[in-house]
gemmi code that builds the backbone of each chain (N, CA, C; Angstrom):
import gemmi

chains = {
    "A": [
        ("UNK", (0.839, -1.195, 0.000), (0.000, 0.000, 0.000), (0.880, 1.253, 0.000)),
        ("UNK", (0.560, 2.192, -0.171), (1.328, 3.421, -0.484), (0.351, 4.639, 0.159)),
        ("UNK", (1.045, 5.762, 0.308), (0.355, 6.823, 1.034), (-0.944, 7.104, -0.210)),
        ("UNK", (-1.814, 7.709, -0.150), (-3.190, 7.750, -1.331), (-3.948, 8.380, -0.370)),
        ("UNK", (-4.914, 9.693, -1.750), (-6.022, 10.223, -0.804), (-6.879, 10.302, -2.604)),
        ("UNK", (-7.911, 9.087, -3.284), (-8.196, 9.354, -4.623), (-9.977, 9.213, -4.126)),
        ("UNK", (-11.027, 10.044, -5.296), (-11.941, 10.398, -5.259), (-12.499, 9.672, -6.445)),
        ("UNK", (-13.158, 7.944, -6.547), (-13.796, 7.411, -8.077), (-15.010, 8.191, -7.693)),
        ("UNK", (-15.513, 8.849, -8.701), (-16.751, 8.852, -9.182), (-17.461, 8.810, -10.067)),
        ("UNK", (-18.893, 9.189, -10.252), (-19.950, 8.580, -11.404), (-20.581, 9.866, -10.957)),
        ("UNK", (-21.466, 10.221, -11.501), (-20.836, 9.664, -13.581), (-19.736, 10.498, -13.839)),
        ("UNK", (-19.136, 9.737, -14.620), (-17.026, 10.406, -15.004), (-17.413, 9.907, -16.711)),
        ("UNK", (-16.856, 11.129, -17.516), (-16.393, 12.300, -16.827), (-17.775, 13.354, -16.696)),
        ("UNK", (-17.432, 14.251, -15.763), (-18.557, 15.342, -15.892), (-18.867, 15.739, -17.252)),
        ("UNK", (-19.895, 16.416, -17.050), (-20.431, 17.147, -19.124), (-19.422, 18.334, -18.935)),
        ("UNK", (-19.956, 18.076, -20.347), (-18.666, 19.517, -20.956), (-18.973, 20.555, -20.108)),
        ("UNK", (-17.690, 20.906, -19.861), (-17.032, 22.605, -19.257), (-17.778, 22.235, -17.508)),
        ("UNK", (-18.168, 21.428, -17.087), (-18.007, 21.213, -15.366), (-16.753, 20.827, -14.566)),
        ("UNK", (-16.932, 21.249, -13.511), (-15.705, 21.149, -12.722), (-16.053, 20.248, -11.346)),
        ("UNK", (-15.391, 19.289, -10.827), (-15.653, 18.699, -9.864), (-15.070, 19.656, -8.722)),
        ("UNK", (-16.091, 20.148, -7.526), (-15.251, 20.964, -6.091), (-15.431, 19.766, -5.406)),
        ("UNK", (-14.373, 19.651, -4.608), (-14.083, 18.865, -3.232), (-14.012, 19.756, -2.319)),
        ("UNK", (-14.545, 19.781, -1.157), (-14.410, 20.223, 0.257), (-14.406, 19.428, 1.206)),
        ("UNK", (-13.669, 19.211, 2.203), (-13.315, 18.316, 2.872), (-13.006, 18.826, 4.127)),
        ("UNK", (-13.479, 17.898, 5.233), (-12.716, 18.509, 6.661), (-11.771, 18.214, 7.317)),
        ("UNK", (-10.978, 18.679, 8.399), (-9.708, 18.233, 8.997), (-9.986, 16.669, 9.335)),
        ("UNK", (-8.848, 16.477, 9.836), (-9.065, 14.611, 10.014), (-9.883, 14.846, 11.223)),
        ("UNK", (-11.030, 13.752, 11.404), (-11.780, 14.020, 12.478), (-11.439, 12.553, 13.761)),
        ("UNK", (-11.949, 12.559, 14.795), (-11.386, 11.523, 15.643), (-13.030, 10.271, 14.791)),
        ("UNK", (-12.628, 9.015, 15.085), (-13.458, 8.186, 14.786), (-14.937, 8.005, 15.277)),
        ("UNK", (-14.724, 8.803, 16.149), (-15.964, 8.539, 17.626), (-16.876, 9.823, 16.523)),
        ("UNK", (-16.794, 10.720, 16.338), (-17.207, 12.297, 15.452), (-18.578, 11.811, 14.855)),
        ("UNK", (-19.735, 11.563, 15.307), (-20.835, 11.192, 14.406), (-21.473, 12.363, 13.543)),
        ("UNK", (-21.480, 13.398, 14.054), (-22.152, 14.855, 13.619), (-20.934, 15.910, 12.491)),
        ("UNK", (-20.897, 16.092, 11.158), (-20.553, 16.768, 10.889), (-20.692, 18.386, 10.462)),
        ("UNK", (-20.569, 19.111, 11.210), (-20.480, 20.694, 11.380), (-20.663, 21.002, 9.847)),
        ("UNK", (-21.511, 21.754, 8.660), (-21.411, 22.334, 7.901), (-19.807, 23.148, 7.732)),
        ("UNK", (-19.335, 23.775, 8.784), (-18.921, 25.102, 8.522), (-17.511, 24.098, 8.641)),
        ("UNK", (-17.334, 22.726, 8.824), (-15.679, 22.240, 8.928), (-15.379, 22.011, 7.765)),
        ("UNK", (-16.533, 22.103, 6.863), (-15.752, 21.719, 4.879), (-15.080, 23.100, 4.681)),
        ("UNK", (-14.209, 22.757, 4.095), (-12.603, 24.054, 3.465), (-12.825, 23.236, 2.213)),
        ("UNK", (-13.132, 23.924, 1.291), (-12.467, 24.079, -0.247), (-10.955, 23.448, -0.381)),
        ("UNK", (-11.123, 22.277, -1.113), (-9.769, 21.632, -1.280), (-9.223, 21.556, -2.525)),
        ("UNK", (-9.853, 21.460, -3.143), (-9.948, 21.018, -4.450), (-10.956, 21.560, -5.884)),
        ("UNK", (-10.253, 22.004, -6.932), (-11.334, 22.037, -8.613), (-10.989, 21.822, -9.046)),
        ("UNK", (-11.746, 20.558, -9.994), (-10.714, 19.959, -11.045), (-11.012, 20.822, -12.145)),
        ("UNK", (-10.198, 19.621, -13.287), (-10.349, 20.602, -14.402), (-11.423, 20.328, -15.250)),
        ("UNK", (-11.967, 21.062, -16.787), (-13.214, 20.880, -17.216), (-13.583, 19.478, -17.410)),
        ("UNK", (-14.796, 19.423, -17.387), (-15.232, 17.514, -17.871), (-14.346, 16.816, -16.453)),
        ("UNK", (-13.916, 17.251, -15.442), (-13.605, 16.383, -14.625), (-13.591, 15.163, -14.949)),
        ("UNK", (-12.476, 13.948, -14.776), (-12.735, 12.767, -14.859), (-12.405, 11.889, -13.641)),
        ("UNK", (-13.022, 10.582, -13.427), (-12.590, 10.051, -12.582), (-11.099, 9.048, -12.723)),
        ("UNK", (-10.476, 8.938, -11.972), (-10.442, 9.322, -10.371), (-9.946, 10.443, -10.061)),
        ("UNK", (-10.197, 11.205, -8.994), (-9.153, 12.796, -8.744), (-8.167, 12.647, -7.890)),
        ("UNK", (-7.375, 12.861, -7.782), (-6.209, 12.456, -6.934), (-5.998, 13.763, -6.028)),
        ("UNK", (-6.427, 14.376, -4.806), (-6.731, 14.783, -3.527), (-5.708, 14.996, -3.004)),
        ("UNK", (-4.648, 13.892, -2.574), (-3.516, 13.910, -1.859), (-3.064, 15.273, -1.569)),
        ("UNK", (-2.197, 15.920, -2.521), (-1.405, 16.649, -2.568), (-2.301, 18.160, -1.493)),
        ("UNK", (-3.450, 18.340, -2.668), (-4.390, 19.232, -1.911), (-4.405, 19.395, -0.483)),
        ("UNK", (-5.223, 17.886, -0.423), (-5.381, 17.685, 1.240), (-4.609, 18.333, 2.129)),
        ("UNK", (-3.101, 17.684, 1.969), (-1.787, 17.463, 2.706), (-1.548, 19.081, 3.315)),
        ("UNK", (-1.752, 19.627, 1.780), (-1.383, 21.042, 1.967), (-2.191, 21.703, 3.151)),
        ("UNK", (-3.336, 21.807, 2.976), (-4.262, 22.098, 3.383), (-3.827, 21.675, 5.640)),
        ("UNK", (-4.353, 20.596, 5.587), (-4.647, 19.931, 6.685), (-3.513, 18.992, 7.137)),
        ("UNK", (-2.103, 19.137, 6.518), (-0.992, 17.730, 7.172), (-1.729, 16.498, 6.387)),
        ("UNK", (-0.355, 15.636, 7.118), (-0.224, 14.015, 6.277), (-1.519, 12.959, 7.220)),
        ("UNK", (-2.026, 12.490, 6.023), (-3.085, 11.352, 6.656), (-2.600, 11.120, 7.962)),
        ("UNK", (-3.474, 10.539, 8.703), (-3.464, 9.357, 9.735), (-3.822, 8.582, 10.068)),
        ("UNK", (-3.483, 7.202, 10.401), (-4.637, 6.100, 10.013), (-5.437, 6.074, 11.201)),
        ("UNK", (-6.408, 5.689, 10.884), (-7.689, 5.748, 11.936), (-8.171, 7.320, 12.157)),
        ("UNK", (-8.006, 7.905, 11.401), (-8.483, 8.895, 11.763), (-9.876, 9.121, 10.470)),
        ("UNK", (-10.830, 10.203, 10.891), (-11.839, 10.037, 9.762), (-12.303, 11.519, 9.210)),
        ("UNK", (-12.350, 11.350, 8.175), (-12.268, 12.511, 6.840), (-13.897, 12.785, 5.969)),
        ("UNK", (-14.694, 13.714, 6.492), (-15.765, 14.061, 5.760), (-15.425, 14.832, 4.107)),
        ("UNK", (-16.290, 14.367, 3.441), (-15.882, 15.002, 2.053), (-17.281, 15.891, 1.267)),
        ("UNK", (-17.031, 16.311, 0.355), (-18.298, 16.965, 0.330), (-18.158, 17.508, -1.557)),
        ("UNK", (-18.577, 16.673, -2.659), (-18.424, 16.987, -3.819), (-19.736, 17.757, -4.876)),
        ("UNK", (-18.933, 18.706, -4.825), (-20.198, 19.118, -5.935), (-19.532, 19.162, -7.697)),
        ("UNK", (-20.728, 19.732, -8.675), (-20.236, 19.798, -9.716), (-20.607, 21.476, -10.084)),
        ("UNK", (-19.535, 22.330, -10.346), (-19.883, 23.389, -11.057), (-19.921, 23.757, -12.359)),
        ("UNK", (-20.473, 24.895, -12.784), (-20.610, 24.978, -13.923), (-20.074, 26.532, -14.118)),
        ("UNK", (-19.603, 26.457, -15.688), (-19.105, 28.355, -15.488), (-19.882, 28.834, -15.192)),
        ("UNK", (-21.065, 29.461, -15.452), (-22.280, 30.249, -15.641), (-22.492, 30.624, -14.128)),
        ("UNK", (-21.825, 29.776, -12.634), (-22.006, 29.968, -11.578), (-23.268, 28.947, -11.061)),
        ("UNK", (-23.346, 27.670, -11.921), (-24.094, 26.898, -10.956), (-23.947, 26.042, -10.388)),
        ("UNK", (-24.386, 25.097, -9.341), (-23.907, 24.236, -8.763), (-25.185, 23.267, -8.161)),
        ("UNK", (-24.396, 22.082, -8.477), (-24.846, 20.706, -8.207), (-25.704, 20.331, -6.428)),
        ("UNK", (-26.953, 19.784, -6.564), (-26.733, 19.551, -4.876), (-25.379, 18.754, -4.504)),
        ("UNK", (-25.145, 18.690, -3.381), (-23.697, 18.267, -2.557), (-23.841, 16.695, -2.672)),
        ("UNK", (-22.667, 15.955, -2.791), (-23.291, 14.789, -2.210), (-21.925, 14.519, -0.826)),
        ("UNK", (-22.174, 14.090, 0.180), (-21.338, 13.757, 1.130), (-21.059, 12.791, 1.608)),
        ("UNK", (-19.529, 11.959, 1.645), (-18.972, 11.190, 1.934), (-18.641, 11.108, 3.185)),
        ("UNK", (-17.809, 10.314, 4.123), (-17.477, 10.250, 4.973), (-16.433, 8.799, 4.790)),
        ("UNK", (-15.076, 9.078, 4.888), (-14.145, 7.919, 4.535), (-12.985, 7.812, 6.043)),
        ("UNK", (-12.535, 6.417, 6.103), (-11.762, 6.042, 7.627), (-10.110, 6.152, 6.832)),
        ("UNK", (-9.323, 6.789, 7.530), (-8.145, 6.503, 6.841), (-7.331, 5.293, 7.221)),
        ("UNK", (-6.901, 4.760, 6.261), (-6.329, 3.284, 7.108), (-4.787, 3.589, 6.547)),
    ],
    "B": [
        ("UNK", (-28.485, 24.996, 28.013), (-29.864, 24.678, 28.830), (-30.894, 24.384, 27.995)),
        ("UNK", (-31.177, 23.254, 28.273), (-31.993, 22.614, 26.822), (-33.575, 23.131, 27.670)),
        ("UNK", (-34.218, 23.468, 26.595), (-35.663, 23.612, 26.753), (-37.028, 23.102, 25.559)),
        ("UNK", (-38.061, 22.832, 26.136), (-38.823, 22.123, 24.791), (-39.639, 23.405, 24.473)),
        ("UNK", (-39.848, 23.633, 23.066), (-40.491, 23.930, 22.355), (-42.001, 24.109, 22.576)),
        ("UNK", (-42.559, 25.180, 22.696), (-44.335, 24.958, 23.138), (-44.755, 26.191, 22.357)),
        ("UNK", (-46.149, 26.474, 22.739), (-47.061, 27.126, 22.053), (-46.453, 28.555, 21.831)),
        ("UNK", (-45.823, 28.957, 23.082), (-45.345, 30.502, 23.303), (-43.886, 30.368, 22.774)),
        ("UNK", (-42.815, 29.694, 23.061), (-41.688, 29.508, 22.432), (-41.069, 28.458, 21.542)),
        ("UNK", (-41.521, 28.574, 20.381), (-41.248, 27.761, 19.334), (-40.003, 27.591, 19.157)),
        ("UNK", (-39.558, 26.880, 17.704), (-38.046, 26.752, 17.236), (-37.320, 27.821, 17.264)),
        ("UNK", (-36.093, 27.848, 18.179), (-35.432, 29.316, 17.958), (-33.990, 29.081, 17.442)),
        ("UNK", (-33.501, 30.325, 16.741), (-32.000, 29.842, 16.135), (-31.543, 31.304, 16.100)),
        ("UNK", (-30.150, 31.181, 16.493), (-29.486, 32.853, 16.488), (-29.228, 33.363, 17.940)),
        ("UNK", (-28.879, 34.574, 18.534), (-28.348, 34.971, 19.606), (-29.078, 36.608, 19.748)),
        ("UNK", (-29.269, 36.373, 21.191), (-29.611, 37.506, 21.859), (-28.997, 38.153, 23.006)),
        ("UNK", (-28.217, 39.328, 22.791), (-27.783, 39.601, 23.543), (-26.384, 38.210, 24.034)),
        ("UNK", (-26.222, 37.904, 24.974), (-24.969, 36.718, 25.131), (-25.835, 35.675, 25.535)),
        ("UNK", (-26.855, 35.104, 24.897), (-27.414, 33.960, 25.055), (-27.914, 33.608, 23.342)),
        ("UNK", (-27.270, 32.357, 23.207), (-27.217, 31.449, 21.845), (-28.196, 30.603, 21.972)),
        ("UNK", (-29.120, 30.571, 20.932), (-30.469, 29.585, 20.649), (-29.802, 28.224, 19.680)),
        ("UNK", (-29.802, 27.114, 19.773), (-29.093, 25.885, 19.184), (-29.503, 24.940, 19.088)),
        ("UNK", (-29.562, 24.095, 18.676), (-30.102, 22.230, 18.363), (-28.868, 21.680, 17.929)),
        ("UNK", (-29.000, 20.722, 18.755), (-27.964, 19.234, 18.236), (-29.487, 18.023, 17.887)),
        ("UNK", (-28.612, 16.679, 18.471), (-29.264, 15.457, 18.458), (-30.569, 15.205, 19.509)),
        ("UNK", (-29.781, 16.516, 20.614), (-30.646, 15.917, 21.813), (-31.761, 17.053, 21.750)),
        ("UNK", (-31.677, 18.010, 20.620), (-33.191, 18.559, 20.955), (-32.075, 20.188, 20.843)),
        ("UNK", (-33.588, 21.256, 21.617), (-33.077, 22.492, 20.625), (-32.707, 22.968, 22.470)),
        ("UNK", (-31.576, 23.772, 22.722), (-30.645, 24.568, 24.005), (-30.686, 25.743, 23.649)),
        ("UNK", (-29.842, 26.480, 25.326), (-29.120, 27.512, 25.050), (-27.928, 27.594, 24.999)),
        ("UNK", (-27.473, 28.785, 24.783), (-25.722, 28.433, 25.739), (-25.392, 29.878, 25.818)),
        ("UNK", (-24.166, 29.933, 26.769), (-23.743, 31.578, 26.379), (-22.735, 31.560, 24.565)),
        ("UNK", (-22.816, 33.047, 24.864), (-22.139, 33.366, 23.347), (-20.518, 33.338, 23.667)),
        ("UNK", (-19.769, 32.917, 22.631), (-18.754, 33.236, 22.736), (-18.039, 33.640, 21.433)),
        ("UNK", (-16.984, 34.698, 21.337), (-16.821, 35.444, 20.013), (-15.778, 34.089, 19.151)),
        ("UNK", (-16.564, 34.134, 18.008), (-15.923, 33.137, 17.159), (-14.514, 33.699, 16.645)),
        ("UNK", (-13.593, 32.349, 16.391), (-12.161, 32.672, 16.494), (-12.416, 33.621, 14.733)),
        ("UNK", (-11.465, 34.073, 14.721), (-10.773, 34.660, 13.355), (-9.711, 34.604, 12.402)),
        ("UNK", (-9.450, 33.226, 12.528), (-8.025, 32.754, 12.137), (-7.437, 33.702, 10.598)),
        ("UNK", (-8.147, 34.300, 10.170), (-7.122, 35.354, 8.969), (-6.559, 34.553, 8.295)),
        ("UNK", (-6.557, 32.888, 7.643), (-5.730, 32.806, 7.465), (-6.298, 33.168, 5.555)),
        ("UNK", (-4.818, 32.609, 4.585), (-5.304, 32.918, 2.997), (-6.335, 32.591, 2.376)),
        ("UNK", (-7.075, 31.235, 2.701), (-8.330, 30.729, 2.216), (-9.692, 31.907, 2.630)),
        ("UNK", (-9.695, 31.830, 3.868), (-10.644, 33.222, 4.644), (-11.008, 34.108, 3.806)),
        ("UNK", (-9.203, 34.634, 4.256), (-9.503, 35.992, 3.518), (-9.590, 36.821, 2.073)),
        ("UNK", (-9.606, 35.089, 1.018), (-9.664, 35.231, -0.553), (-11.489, 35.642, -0.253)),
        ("UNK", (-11.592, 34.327, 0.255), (-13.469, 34.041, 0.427), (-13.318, 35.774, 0.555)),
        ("UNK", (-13.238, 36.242, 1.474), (-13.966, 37.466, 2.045), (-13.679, 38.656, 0.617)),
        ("UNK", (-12.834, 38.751, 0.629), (-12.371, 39.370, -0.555), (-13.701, 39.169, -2.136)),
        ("UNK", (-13.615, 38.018, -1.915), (-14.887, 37.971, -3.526), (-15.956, 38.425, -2.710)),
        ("UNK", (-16.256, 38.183, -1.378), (-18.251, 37.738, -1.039), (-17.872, 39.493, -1.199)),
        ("UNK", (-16.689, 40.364, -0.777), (-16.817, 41.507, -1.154), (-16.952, 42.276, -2.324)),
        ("UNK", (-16.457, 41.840, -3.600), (-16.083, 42.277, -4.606), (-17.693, 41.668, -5.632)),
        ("UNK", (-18.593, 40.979, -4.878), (-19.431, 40.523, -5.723), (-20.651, 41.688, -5.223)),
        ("UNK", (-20.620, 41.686, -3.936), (-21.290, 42.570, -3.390), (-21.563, 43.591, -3.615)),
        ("UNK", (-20.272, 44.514, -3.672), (-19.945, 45.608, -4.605), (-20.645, 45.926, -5.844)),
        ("UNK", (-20.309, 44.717, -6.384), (-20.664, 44.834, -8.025), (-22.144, 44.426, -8.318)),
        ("UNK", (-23.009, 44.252, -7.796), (-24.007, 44.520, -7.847), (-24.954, 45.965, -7.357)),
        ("UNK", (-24.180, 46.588, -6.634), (-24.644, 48.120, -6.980), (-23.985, 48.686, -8.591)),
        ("UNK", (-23.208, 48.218, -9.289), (-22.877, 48.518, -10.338), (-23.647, 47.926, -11.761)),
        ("UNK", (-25.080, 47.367, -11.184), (-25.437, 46.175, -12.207), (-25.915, 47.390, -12.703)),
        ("UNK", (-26.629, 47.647, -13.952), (-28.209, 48.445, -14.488), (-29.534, 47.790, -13.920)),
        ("UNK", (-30.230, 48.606, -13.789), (-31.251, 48.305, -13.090), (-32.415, 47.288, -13.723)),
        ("UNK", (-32.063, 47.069, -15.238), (-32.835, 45.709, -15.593), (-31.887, 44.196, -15.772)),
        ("UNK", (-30.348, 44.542, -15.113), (-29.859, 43.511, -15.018), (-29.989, 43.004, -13.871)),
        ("UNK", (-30.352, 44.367, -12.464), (-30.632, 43.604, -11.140), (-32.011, 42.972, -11.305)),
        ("UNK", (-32.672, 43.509, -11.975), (-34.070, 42.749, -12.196), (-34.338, 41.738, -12.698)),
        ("UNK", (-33.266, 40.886, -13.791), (-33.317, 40.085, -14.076), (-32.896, 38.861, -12.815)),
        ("UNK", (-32.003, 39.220, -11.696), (-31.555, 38.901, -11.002), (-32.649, 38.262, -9.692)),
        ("UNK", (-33.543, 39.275, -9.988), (-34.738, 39.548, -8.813), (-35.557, 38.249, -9.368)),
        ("UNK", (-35.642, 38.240, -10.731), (-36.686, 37.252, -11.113), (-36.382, 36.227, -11.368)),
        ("UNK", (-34.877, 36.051, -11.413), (-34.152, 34.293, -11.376), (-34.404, 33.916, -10.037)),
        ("UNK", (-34.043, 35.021, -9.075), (-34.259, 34.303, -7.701), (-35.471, 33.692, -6.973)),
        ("UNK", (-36.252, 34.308, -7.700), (-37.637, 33.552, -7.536), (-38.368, 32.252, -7.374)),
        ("UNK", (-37.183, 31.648, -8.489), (-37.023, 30.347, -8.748), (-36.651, 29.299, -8.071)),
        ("UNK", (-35.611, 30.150, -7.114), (-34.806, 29.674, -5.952), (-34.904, 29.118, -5.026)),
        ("UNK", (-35.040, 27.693, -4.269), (-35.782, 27.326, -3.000), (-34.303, 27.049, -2.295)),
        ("UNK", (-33.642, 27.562, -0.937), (-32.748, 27.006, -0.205), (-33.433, 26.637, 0.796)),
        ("UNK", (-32.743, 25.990, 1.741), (-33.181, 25.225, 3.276), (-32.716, 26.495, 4.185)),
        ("UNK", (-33.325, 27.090, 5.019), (-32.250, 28.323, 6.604), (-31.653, 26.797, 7.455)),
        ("UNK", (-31.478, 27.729, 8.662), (-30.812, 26.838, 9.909), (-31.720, 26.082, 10.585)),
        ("UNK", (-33.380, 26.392, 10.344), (-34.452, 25.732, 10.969), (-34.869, 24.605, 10.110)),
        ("UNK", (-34.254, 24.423, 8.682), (-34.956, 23.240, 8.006), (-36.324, 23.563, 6.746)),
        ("UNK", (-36.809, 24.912, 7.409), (-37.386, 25.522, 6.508), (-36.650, 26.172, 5.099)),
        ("UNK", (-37.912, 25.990, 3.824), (-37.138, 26.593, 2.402), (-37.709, 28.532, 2.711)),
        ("UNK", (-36.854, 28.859, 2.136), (-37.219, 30.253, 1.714), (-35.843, 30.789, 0.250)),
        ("UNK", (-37.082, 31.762, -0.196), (-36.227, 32.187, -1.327), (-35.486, 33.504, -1.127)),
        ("UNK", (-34.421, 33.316, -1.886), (-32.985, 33.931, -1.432), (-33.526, 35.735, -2.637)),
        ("UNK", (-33.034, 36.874, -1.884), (-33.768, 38.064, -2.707), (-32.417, 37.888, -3.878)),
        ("UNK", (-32.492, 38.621, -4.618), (-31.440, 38.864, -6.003), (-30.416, 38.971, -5.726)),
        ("UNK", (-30.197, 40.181, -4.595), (-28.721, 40.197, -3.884), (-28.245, 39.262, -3.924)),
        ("UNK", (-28.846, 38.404, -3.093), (-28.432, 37.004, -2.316), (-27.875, 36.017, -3.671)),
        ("UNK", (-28.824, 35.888, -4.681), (-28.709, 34.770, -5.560), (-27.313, 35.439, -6.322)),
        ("UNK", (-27.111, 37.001, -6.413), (-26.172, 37.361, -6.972), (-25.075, 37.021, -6.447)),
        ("UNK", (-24.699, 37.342, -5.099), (-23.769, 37.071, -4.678), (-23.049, 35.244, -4.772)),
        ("UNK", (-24.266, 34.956, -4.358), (-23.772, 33.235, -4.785), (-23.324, 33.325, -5.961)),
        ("UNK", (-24.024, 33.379, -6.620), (-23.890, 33.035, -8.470), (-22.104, 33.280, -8.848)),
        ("UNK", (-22.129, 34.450, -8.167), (-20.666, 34.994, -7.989), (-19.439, 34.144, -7.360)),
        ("UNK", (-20.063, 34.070, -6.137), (-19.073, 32.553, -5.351), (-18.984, 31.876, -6.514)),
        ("UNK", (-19.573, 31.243, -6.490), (-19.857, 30.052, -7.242), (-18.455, 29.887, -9.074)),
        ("UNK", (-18.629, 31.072, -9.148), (-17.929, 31.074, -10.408), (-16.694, 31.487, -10.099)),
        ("UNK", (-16.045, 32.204, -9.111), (-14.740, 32.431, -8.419), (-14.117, 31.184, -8.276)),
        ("UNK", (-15.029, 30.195, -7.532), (-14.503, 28.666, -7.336), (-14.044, 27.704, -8.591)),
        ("UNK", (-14.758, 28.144, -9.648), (-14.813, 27.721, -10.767), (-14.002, 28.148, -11.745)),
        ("UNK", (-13.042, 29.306, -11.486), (-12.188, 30.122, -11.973), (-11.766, 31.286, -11.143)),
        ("UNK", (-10.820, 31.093, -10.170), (-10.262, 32.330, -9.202), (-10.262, 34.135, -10.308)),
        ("UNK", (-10.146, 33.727, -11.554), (-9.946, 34.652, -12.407), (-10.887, 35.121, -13.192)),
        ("UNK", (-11.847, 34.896, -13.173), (-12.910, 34.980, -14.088), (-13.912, 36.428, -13.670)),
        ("UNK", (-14.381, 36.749, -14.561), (-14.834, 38.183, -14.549), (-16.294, 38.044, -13.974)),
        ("UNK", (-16.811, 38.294, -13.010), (-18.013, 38.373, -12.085), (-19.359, 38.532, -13.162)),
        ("UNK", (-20.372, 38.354, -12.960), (-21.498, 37.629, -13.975), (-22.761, 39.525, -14.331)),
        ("UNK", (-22.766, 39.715, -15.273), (-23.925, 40.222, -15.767), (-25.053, 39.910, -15.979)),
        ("UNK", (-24.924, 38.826, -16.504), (-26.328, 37.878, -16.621), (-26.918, 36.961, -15.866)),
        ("UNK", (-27.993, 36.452, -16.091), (-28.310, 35.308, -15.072), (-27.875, 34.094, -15.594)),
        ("UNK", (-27.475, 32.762, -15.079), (-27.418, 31.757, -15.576), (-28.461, 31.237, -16.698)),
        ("UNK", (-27.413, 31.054, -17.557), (-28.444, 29.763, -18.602), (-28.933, 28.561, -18.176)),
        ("UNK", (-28.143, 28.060, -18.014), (-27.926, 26.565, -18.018), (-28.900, 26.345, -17.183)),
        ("UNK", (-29.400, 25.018, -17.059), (-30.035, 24.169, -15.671), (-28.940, 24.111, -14.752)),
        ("UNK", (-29.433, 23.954, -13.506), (-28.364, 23.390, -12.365), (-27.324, 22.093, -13.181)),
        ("UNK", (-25.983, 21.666, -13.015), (-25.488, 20.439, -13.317), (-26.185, 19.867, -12.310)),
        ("UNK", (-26.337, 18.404, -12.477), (-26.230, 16.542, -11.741), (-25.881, 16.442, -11.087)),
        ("UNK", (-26.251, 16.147, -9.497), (-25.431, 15.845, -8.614), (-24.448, 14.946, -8.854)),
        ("UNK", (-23.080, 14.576, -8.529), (-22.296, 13.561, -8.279), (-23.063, 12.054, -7.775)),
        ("UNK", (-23.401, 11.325, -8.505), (-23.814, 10.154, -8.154), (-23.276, 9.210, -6.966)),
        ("UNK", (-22.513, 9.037, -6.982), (-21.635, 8.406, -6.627), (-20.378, 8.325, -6.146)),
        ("UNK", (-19.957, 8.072, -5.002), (-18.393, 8.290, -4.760), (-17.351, 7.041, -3.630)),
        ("UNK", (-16.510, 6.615, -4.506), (-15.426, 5.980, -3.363), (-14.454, 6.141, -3.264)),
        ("UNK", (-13.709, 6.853, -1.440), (-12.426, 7.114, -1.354), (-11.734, 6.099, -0.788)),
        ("UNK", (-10.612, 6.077, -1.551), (-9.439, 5.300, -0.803), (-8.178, 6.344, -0.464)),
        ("UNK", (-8.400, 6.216, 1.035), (-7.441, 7.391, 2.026), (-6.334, 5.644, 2.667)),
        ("UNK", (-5.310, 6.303, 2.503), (-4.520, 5.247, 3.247), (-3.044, 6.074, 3.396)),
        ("UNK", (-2.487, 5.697, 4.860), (-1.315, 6.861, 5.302), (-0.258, 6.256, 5.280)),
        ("UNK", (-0.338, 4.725, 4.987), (1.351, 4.031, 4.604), (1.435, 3.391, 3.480)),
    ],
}
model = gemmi.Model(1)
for chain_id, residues in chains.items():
    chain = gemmi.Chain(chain_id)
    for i, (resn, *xyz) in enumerate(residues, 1):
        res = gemmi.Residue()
        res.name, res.seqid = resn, gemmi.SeqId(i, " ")
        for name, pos in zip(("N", "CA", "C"), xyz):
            atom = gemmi.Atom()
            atom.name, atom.element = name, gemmi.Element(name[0])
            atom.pos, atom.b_iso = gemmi.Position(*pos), 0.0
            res.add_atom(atom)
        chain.add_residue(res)
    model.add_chain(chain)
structure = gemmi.Structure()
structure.add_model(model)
structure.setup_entities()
């Protein structure tokens, strides 16, 4: 296994000229059932037609420090569009191992 | 100080004076206020910077471009902090519309028009693989 922070999704790739946003929160402790709206930070936009998989890592890292295992990571993806619109959210919640 | 909800004091949300109205899991409290941190840091203070610069620029619209604005928002249903929808006035939808396309291009020139398009598709679907060794 190797250090990894990747995002598959569907439908890939987005339609023309959308952008996948990731927002994501600090590593949270495992026990954390309730996630706070206001802990997603903007991590991530891909580029147009987004495709899957997105590779996060680097973002993250910057953002918030190096994984930790057992620790747990809310995510939060939308799809934008130039024109200024946006997708309902859909939200993840992943364990780092 | 959790309290229930009755005929005279319904759902409350927001602060009065140094007492905070709130809901978790266990039902809707009070608490005292306390001043939220301000960390300044670069992400913050880009955000603040556009929610300003969009703001702005809608006193600069013409007055049948804010109107067009007035009547997209119409359209508009969001959720508040109580769970209830209400529609967002033009300002409001402007300013988003604005977010929204900053995120989508840090560089991009703030919107005159109203959106074309339909909303995009939610993201269907998603699996992360997070692993730290």
């Amino acid at each position: 296994m190797a250090i990894a922070l990747t995002i598959a999704f569907t439908a890939t790739p987005l339609a023309a000229g959308q952008k996948l946003l990731v927002e994501a929160t600090k590593q949270l402790s495992p026990g954390v059932g309730f996630i706070n709206p206001t802990w997603y930070k903007q991590i991530f936009v891909g580029a147009a037609a987004t495709a899957s998989p997105a590779n996060v890592l680097s973002a993250y890292t910057t953002r918030f420090g190096s994984l930790i295992s057992g620790k747990k990571i809310a995510f939060r993806l939308t799809a934008l569009t130039v024109d200024g619109q946006r997708s309902a959210p859909l939200e993840v919640v992943q364990t780092v191992t | 100080m959790k309290y229930t909800p009755g005929p005279l004091v319904g759902e409350m949300s927001g602060k009065q004076g140094n007492t905070v109205a709130s809901h978790n899991r266990f039902g809707p409290y009070f608490r005292g206020r306390i001043i939220p941190i301000n960390s300044r840091v670069l992400p913050q203070i880009l955000q603040r910077n556009n929610f300003s610069a969009a703001s702005k620029n809608w006193k600069l619209l013409s007055v049948s471009q804010r109107a067009a604005f007035v009547m997209a928002a119409t359209s508009v249903f969001k959720p508040d902090r109580l769970g209830r929808t209400y529609q967002p006035t033009g300002q409001e939808f402007y300013v988003a519309t604005a977010r929204n396309i900053y995120q989508y291009d840090a560089t991009a020139a703030l919107p005159t028009t109203v959106p074309s398009a339909a909303a995009p598709v939610a993201i269907l679907s998603a699996t992360i693989t997070a692993t730290s060794v």
